[in-house]
C-alpha positions in Angstrom: -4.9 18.2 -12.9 -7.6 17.5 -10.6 -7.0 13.9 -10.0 -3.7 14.2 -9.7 -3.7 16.7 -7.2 -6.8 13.9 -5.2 -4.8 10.7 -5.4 -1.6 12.4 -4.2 -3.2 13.3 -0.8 -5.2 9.9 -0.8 -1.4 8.3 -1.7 -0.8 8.9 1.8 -3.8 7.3 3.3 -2.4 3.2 2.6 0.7 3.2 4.8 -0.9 5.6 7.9 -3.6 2.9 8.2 -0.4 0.3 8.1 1.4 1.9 10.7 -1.9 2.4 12.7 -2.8 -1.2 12.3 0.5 -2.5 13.6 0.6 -0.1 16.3 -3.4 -1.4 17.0 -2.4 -4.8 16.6 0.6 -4.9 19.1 -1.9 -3.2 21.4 -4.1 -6.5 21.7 -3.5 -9.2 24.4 -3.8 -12.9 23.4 -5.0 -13.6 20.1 -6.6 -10.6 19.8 -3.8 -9.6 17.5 -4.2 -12.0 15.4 -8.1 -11.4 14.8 -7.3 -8.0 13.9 -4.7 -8.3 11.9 -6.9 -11.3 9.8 -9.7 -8.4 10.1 -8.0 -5.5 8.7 -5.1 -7.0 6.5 -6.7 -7.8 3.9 -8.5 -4.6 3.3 -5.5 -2.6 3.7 -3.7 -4.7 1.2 -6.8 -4.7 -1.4 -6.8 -1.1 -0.9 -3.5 -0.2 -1.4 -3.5 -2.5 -4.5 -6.3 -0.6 -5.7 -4.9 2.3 -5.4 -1.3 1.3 -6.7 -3.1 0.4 -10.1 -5.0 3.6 -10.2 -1.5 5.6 -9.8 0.2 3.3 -12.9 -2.7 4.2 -14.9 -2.4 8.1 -14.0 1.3 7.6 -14.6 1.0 5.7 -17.8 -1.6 8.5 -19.1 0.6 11.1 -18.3 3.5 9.3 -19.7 1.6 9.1 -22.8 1.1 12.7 -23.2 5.1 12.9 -23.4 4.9 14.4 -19.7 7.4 13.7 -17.1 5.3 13.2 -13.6 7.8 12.1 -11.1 5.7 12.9 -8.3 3.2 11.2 -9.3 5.3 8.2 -9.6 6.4 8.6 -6.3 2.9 8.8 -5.0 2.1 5.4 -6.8 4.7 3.7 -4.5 3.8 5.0 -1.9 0.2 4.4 -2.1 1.7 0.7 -3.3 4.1 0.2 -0.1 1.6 -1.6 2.3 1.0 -4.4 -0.5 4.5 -4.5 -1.4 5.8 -4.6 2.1 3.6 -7.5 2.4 4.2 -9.3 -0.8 8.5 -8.8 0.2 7.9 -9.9 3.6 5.6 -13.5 2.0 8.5 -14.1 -0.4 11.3 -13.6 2.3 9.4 -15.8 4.9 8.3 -18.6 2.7 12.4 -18.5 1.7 13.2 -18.5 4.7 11.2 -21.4 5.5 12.2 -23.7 2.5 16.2 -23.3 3.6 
């Protein structure tokens, strides 16, 4: 299908802005860094979240049909990865922090 064949290329979009926004990030002098990474975190995250839930609704459609889409599962986490990345690296700092 169509959409499958759109979010599959868009799945790639999420962690290409992630690595570009580290790389942009560890660029900036000072707190600049910071003020990006404030700037353009949460968008990235809301994005890739967004996009995460479109690809387990795609999945779950197909998987309802009694077709097996692998690929398109693995395009779900990828287009998930930035949000999870961030949501593993909260729960391992805030663990670190209460030991």
């Amino acid at each position: 299908m169509r959409v499958h064949r759109v979010f599959k290329a868009a799945s790639l979009v999420p962690p290409v802005l992630l690595i570009a926004a580290c790389w942009e990030s560890s660029r900036q002098e000072g707190w600049g860094g910071w003020a990006f990474a404030a700037s353009v975190g949460p968008i990235l995250i809301g994005f890739s979240a967004v996009l995460g839930l479109v690809g387990v609704t795609l999945w779950a459609v197909e998987r309802r049909r009694g077709a097996h889409a692998p690929s398109l599962l693995v395009a779900t986490v990828v287009a998930a990865s930035p949000c999870l990345w961030f949501l593993v690296r909260i729960v391992y700092l805030e663990w670190v922090r209460s030991s």
